[in-house]
Residue frames as a rotation matrix with the C-alpha (Angstrom) as fourth column:
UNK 1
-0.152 0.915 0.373 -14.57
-0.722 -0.360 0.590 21.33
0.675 -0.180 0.716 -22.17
UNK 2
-0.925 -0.187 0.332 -15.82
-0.381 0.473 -0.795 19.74
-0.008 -0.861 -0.508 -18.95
UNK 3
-0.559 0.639 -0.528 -18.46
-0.429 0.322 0.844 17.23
0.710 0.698 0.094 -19.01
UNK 4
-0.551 0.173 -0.817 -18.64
0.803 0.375 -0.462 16.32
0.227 -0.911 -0.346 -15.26
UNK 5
0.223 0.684 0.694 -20.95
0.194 -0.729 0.656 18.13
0.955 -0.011 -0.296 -13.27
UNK 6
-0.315 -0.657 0.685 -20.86
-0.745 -0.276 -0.608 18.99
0.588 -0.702 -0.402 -9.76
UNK 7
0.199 0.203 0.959 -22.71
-0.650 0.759 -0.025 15.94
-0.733 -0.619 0.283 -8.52
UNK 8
0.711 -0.558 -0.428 -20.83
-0.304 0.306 -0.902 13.90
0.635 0.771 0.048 -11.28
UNK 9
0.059 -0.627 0.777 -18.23
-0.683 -0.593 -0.426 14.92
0.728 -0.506 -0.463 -9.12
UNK 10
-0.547 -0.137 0.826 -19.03
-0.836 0.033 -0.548 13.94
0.048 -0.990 -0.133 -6.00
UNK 11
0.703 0.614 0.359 -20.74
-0.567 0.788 -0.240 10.66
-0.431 -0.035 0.902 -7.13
UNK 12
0.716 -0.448 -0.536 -17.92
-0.085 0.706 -0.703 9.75
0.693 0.549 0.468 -8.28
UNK 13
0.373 -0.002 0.928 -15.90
-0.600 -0.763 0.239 10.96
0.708 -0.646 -0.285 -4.74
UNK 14
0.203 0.209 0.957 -18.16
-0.933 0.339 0.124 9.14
-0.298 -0.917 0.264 -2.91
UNK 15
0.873 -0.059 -0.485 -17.95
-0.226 0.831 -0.508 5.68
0.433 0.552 0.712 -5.53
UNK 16
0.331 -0.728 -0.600 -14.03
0.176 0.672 -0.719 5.67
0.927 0.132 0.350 -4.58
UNK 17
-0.096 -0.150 0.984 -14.19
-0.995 -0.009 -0.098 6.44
0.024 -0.989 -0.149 -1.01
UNK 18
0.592 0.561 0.579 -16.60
-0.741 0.661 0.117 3.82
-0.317 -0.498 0.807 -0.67
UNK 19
0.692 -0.355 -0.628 -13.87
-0.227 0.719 -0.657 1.37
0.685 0.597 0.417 -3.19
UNK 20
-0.301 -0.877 -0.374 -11.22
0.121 0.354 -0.927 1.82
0.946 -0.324 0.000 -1.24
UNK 21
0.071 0.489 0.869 -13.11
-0.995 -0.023 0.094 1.57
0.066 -0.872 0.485 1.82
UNK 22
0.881 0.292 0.373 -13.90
-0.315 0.949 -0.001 -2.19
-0.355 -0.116 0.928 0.99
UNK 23
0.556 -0.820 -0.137 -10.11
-0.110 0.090 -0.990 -2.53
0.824 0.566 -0.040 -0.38
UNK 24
-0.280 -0.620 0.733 -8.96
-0.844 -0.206 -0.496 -1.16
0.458 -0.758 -0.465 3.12
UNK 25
0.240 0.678 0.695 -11.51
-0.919 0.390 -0.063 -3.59
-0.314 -0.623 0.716 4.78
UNK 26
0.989 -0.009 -0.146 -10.42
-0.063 0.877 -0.477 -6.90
0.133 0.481 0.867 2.24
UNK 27
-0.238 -0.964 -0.115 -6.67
-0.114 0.145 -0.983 -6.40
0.965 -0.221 -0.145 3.50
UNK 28
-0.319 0.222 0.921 -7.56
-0.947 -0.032 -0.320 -6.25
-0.041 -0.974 0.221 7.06
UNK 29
0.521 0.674 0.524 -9.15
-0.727 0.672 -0.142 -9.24
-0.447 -0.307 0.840 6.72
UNK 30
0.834 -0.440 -0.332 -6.45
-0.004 0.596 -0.803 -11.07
0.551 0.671 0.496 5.10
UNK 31
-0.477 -0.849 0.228 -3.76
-0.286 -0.096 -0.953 -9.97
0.831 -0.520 -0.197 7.48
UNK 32
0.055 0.352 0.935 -6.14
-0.875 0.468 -0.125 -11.29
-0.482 -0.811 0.333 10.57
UNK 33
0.951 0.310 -0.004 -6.59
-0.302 0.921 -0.246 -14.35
-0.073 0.235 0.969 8.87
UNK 34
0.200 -0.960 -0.198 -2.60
-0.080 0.186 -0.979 -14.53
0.977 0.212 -0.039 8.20
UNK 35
-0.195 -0.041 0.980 -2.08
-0.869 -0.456 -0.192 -13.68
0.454 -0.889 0.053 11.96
UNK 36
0.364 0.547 0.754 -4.53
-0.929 0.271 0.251 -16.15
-0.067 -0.792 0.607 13.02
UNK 37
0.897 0.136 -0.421 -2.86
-0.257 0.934 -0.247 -18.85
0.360 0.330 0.873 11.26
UNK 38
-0.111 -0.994 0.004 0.31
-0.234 0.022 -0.972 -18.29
0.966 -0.109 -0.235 12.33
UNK 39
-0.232 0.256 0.939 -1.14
-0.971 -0.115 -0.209 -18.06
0.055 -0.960 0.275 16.20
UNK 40
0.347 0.307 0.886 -2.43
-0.746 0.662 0.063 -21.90
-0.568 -0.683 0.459 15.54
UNK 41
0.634 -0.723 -0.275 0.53
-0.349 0.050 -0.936 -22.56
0.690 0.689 -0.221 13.78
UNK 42
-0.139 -0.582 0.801 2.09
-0.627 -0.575 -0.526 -22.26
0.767 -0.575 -0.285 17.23
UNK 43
0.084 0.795 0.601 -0.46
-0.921 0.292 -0.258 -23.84
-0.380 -0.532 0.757 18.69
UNK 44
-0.840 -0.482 0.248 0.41
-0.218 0.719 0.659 -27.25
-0.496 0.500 -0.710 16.10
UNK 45
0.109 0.994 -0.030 -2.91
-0.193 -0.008 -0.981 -27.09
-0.975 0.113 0.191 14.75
UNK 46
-0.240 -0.635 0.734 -2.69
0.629 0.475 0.616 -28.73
-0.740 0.609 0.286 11.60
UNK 47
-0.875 -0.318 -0.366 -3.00
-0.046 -0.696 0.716 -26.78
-0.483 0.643 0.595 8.07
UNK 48
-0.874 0.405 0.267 -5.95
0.139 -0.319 0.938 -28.05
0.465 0.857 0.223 6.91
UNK 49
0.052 0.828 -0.558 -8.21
0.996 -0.004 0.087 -27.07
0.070 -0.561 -0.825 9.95
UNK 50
-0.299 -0.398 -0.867 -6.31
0.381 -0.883 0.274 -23.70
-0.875 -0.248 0.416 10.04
UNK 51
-0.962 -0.006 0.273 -7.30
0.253 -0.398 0.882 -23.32
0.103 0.917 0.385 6.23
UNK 52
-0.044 0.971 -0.234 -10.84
0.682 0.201 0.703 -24.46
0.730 -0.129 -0.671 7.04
UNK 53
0.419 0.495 -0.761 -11.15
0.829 -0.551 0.097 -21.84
-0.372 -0.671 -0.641 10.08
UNK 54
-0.212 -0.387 -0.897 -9.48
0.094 -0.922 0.376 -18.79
-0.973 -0.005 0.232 8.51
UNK 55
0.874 0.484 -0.039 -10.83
0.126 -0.304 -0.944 -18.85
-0.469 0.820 -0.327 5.09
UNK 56
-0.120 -0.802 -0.585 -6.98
-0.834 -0.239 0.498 -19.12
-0.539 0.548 -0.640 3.68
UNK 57
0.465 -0.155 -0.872 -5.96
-0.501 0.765 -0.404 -21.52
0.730 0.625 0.278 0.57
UNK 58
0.953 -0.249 0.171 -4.22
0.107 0.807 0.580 -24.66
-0.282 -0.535 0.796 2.27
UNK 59
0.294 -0.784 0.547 -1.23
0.886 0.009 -0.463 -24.30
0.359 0.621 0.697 0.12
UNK 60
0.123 -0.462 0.878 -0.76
-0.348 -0.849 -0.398 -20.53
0.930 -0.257 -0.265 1.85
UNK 61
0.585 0.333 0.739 -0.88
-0.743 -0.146 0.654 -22.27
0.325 -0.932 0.161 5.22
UNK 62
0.738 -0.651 0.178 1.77
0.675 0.717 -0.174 -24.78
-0.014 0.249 0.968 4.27
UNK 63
0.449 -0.726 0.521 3.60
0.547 -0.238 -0.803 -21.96
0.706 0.646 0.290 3.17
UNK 64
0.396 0.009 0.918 3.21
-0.685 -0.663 0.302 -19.93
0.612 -0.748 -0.257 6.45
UNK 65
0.888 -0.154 0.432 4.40
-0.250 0.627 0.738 -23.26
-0.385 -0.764 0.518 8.39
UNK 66
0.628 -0.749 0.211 7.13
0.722 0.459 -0.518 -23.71
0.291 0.477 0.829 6.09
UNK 67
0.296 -0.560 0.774 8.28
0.050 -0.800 -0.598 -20.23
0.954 0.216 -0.209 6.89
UNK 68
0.750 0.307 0.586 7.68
-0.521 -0.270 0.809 -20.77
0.407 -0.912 -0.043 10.69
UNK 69
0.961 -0.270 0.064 9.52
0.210 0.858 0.470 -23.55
-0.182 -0.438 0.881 10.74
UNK 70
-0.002 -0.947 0.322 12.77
0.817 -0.188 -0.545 -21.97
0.577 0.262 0.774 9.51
UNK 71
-0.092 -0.713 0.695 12.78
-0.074 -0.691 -0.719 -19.33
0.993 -0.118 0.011 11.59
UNK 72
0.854 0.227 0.468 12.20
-0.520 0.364 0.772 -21.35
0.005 -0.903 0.429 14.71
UNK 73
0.877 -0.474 -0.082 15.16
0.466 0.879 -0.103 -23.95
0.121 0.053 0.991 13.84
């Protein structure tokens, strides 16, 4: 027996559009911020101003310079 209705249904639909709407939107914004660090990475900008403008952990921006740096050398 089915306990959903049709607007059940579609309130629930619209619930995980809208989830993985802000899922799509919360990667996107992590891969610009990855990006951007790497761009003033380049730039020698040190790690913790790059943490402090991109909203990344310090320790991931260490890691992104650690990675840069090997595959520059």
């Amino acid at each position: 027996m089915n306990c959903l209705t049709e607007f059940d249904v579609e309130s629930a639909i619209k619930t995980w559009r809208e989830d993985g709407y802000e899922e799509g939107m919360t990667a996107g914004e992590q891969k610009k911020a990855v990006e951007d660090a790497r761009n003033f990475l380049r730039e020698n900008v040190s790690p913790e101003i790059i943490a402090r403008c991109t909203g990344l952990a310090l320790e991931e921006v260490k890691k992104l310079a650690e990675e840069s740096a090997k595959t520059t050398a």
